[in-house]
Every structure is written in structure tokens, then in C-alpha cells.
C-alpha positions in Angstrom: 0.0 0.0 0.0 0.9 3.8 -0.4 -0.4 7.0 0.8 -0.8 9.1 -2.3 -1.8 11.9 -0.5 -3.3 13.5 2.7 -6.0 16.1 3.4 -7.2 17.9 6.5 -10.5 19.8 7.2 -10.8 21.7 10.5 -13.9 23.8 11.8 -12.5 27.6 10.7 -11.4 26.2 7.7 -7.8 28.3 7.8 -6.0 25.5 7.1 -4.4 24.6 10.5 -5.6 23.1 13.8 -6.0 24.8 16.9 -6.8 24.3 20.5 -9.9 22.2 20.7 -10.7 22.6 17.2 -12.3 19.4 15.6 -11.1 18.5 12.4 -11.0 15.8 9.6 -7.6 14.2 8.8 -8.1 12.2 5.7 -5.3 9.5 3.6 -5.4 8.3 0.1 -4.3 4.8 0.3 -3.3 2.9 -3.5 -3.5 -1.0 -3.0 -1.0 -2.6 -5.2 -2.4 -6.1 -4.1 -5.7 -7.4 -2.4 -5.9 -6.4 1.7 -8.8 -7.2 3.3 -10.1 -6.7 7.5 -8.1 -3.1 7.5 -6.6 -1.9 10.9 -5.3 0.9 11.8 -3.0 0.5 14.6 -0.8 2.8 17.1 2.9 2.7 16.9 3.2 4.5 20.1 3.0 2.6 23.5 -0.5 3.2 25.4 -2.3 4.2 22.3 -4.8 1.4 20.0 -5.3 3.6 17.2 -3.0 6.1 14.7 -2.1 9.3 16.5 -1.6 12.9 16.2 1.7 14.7 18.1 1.1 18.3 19.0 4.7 18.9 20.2 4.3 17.2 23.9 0.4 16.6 23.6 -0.6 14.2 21.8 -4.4 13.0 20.5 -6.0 9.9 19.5 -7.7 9.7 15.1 -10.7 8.4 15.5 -11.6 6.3 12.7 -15.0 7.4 10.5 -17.1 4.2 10.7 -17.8 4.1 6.9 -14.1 3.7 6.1 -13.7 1.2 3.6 -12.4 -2.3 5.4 -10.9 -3.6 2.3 -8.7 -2.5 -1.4 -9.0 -4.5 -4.0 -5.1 -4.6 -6.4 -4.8 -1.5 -7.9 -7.9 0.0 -6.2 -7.0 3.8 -4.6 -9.7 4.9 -1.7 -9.4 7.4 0.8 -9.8 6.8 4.4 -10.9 9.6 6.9 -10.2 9.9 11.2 -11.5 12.5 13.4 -9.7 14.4 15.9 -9.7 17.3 18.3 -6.9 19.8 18.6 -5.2 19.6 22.4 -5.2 22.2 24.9 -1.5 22.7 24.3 0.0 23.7 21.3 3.5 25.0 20.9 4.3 23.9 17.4 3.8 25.1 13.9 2.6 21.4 12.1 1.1 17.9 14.2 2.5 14.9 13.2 0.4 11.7 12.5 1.8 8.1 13.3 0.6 4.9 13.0 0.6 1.6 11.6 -2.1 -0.4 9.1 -2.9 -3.9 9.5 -5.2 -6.3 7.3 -5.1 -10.4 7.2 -2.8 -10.3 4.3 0.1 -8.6 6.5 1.1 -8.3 10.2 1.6 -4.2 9.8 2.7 -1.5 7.7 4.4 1.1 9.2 4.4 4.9 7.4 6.4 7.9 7.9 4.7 10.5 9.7 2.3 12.3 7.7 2.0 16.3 8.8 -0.2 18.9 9.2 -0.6 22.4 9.7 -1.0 23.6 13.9 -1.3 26.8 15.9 -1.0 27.1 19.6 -2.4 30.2 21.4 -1.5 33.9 20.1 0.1 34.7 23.8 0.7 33.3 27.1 0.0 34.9 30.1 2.6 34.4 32.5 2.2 36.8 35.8 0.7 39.8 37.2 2.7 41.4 40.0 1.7 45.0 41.8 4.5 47.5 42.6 4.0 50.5 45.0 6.3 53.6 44.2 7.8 53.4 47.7 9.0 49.2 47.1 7.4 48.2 50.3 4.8 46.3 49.3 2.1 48.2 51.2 -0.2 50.6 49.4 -1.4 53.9 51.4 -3.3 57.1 50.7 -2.7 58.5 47.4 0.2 56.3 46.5 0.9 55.6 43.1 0.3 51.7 42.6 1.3 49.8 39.3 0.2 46.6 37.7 2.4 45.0 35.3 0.9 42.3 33.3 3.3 39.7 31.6 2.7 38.1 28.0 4.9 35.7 26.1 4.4 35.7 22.6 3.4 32.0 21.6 6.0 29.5 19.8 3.2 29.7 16.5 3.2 32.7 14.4 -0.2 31.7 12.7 -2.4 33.4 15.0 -3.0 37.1 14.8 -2.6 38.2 18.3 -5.4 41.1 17.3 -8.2 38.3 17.9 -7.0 38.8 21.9 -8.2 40.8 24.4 -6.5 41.2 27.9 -8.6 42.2 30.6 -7.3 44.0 33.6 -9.6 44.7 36.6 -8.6 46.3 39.8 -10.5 46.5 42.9 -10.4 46.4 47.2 -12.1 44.2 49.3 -14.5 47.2 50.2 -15.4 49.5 47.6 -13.1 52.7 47.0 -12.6 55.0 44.2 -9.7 54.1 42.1 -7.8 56.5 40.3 -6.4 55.3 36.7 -3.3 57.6 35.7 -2.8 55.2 32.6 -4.7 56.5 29.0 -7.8 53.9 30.3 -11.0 55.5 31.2 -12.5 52.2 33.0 -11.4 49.3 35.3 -12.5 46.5 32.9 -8.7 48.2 30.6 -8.5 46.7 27.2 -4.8 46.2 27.1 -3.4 46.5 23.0 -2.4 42.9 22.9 -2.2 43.6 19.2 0.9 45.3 19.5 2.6 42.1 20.6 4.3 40.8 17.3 5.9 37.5 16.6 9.3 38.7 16.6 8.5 40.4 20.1 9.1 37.5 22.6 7.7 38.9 25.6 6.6 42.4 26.8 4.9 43.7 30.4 1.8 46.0 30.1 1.9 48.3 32.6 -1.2 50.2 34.3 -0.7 52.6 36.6 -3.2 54.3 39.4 -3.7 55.1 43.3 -6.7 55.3 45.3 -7.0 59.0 46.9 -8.5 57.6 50.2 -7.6 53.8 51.9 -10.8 53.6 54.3 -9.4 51.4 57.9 -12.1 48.7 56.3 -9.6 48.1 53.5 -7.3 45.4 53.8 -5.4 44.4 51.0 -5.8 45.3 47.2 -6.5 42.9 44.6 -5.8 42.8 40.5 -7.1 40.5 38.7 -6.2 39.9 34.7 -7.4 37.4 32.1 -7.6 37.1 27.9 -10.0 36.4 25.9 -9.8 35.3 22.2 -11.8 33.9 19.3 -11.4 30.2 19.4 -12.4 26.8 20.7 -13.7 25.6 24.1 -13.4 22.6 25.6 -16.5 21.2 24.0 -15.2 22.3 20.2 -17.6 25.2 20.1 -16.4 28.8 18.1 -16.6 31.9 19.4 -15.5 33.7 22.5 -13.0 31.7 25.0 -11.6 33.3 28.4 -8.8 31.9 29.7 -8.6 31.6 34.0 -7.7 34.5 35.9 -4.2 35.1 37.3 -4.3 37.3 40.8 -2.0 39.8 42.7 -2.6 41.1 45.9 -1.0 44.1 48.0 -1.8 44.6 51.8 -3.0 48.2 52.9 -0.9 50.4 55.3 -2.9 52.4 57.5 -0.9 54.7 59.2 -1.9 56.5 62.3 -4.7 58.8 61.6 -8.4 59.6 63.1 -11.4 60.3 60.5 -13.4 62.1 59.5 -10.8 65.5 60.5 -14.0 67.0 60.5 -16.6 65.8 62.6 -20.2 66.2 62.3 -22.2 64.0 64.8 -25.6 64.5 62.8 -24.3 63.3 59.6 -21.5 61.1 60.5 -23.9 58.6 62.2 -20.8 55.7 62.1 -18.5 58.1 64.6 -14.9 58.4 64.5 -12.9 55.9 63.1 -9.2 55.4 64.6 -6.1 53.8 62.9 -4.2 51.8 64.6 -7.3 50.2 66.6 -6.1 47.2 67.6 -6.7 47.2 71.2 -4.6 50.0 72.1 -6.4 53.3 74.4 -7.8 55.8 72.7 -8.1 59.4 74.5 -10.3 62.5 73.4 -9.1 65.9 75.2 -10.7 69.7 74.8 -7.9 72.3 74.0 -7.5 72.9 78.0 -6.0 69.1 78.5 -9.8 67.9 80.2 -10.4 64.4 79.3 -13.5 64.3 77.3 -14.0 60.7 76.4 -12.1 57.3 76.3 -12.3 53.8 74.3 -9.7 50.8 75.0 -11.4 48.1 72.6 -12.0 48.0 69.1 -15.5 48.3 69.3 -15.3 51.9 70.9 -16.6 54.3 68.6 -16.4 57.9 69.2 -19.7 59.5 68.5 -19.3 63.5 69.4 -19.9 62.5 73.3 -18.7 63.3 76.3 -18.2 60.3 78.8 -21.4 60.4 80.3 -23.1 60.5 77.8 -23.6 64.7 77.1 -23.0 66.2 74.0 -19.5 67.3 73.1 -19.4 70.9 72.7 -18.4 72.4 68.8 -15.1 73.4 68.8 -11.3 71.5 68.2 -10.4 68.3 70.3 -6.7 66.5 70.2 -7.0 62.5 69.8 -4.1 60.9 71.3 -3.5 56.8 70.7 -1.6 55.1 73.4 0.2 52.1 72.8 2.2 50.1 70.1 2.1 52.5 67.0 0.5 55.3 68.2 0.2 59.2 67.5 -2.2 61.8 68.3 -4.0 64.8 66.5 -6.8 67.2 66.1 -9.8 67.0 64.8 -12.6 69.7 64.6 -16.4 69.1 65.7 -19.0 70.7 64.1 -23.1 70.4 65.1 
């Protein structure tokens, strides 16, 4: 027998198979002699049936169940195996191996027959933040930046314009966020276009700082992901989002009272104090009188005096006692 020639149909019909893309891979086979009860056999370990190699992933060719199961001498017929493209793909062409068998011979072996393959137009590697101070702790008005890593993918067949990058930034309370990069919203459409194939890797990165930290903020957390125009899992076209890939900064809260302005009729929540972690917190008038006091984390300040009375309008010094504190003044209005 011979293979006279090959043919492969795949579901976007652009000539090359992709991740989770079904396709059609199809041989012309010329009998010179009579075979009859045709096989087609693996002749790789752990496989029954003819393979294709994706680089290191490899799939199993499904015979099509009207395949002809016999050639009569001289007869040329073509026989046709369905596949499905592997997650991973890091080559250019998929190379198909495998043996046929029939009662007239114990196996004919080919040599691998090839086909055209494309991996994934970029890789997304990491997403780190950076604070402009480098201590890993964000604070008030600090300029915060996250770099997103791509790798350009081993194929060249995909046009890395069918990507999107999605970058989203956000604090485990809600806060305004201030972008200083040329984005005007938090779901930032990064140019992945821009990455060509000769251009191995490249970081995108997106600056911003949030003007005010609230002590209910904890930690800061950006979140990035791609979609493109491809396969999922179940061979279906259209759009495909890949899983998201976290960072996450903690908060510094440094010692401070708020509001610095105190209104007991509007702010109905009290004074909130930073650090509060157990630690005594002291309210004096401008003669040095103690006005109020609070020594667990539940104490709220709300314009009173000890008893109970209204505190009288007018400026008041806060003074934290203990491991990190300070002390400060703060100006009640009513």
C-alpha cells in the first residue's frame, strides 16, 4: 500500500488546527495487491489507534465508521479519522503516526504524515503590583502599578489582534480608584495587538492610586485574564476566556483619626481610629480635660462626652496610646 496523499479539514477552515478545534484528517491509500479486515493501529506505547503529536500533547484519530475495510489490487480509496486539537499547542505542524494492518500482513508502518497547527497567540505568564515606595504596602494616594506579563506563543499563525487582555482592579471594600494610565475604566482593554511575533515577551503596565484607603480596607486585589476567538473545551467557536491570574497588595494604614472633620448629625458611624487594635484611645478639649475614652476595638467615638452629654463644637486633640500610636486634632462641628 501507499499514501498518495493527505488532506485535513478543520472547523474555521484556515487551514491549521488549533486548541480544541475538531477537524478531519483524511489519507489516500493505492492498494498494489488485495488487503482485506483493515486496521489501523498505534505505533506508540499506550495508544490502540494512529495518532496525532502536538509537540508534547498528543491525541488519539478516531476512525470514521464508513471507512472502507478492504482494497482490491490496484484500487485507490481514501480513508478519513476524526480528531480534536489539544489544549496545548507549541508547534507550527502535528504529526500523525501509525501503523495499518489487514489479514494479508502483520503491519505496515508509514512515515509520519504532517499537518498544519497553531497554539495560542500569547501566554499569560504573571501579574505582579508595585508600590512607588517598594514596600509592598499601598497607602493614601500612592501611586500603585500593575504590570501584566505576556509571552508571545511558539506559532506565528495566530494574529494576536483576535485577543483581548482584561485587567480589573479592585479592594475588598469599595473605594474609588484613580487610573493615571490612558484607560478610562477598570475592565482596561490592554493592545495585545501590539505584541508581534518577533517580540518574545513584553509587560503592560497600568498605573493608578486610590485617593483615600478607608481602615475597612485590607489588602488590594488585581485580577487579569484574555479572551480570544477560538475553541472551548467542548469544540464550540466563538469567544473563549482563559482563568484569571491574581495579585494582591496589603493596605498600610498609618496612624490617623477620621473624619478631620466631625459632624455627629451626619456622620452617624463616629470616629474611626487607625491603629485600633486594642490600644487606648483618649479624646481631650484644648484645656487638656479628658472628654472621652475607648480601650477596645469596638469603641466608637460619637461627638460625646463620657457620660453621655453632647460634646461641645469646637477643636479636640485624639491621642493613641500604645504600640504605633500618635495623636491629632480634629474639629467638631453640630
Amino acid at each position: 500500500m501507499q499514501i498518495t496523499a493527505t488532506r485535513l479539514e478543520e472547523a474555521r477552515s484556515d487551514g491549521a488546527v488549533e486548541p480544541y478545534e475538531p477537524a478531519t484528517f483524511c489519507v489516500t491509500l493505492r492498494a498494489d495487491s488485495s488487503f482485506s479486515n483493515l486496521r489501523f493501529r498505534s505505533s506508540l506505547p499506550n495508544f490502540s489507534g494512529w495518532v496525532a503529536t502536538f509537540g508534547d500533547s498528543t491525541v488519539r484519530l478516531v476512525p470514521e465508521a464508513n471507512n472502507p475495510t478492504a482494497l482490491a489490487a490496484g484500487e485507490t480509496r481514501e480513508f478519513c479519522f476524526r480528531l480534536q486539537g489539544p489544549q496545548n499547542i507549541s508547534v507550527d505542524s502535528a504529526l500523525v503516526r501509525g501503523v495499518i494492518v489487514s489479514d494479508q500482513n502483520c503491519g505496515q508502518a508509514f512515515e509520519p504524515l504532517a499537518f498544519p497547527a497553531k497554539g495560542l497567540p500569547i501566554l499569560l505568564l504573571a501579574l505582579t503590583l508595585v508600590d512607588s515606595s517598594g514596600n509592598n504596602l499601598a497607602t493614601d494616594k500612592e501611586i500603585l502599578t500593575a504590570n501584566t506579563t505576556l509571552q508571545h506563543a511558539a506559532s506565528s499563525r495566530f494574529n494576536a489582534e483576535n485577543v483581548t487582555l482584561y485587567l480589573a482592579l479592585r479592594v475588598e471594600t469599595p473605594a474609588n480608584v484613580e487610573l493615571l494610565s490612558a484607560y478610562d475604566a477598570l475592565d482596561i482593554k490592554l493592545p495585545v495587538a501590539l505584541l508581534t511575533v518577533n517580540e518574545r515577551e513584553r509587560q503592560w503596565p497600568v498605573q493608578f492610586r486610590y485617593p483615600v484607603l478607608t481602615p475597612q480596607n485590607q489588602r488590594i486585589i488585581a485580577t487579569v485574564n484574555h479572551t480570544f476567538f477560538g475553541f472551548d473545551r467542548n469544540g464550540v467557536l466563538g469567544e473563549v476566556k482563559s482563568a484569571e491570574v491574581s495579585a494582591i497588595m496589603a493596605i498600610e494604614h498609618p496612624c490617623h483619626a477620621r473624619p478631620r472633620t466631625f459632624v455627629p448629625d451626619q456622620h452617624h458611624d463616629g470616629m474611626s481610629f487607625q491603629p485600633n487594635d486594642g490600644q487606648t484611645i483618649t479624646i481631650f478639649d484644648v484645656a487638656g480635660n479628658k472628654v472621652w475614652q475607648g480601650n477596645t476595638r469596638d469603641d466608637v467615638w460619637r461627638g460625646t462626652k463620657q457620660n453621655g452629654e453632647p460634646a461641645l463644637p469646637g477643636t479636640y486633640v485624639w491621642v493613641i496610646s500604645g504600640e504605633g500610636g500618635c495623636k491629632g486634632t480634629i474639629v467638631v462641628l453640630r
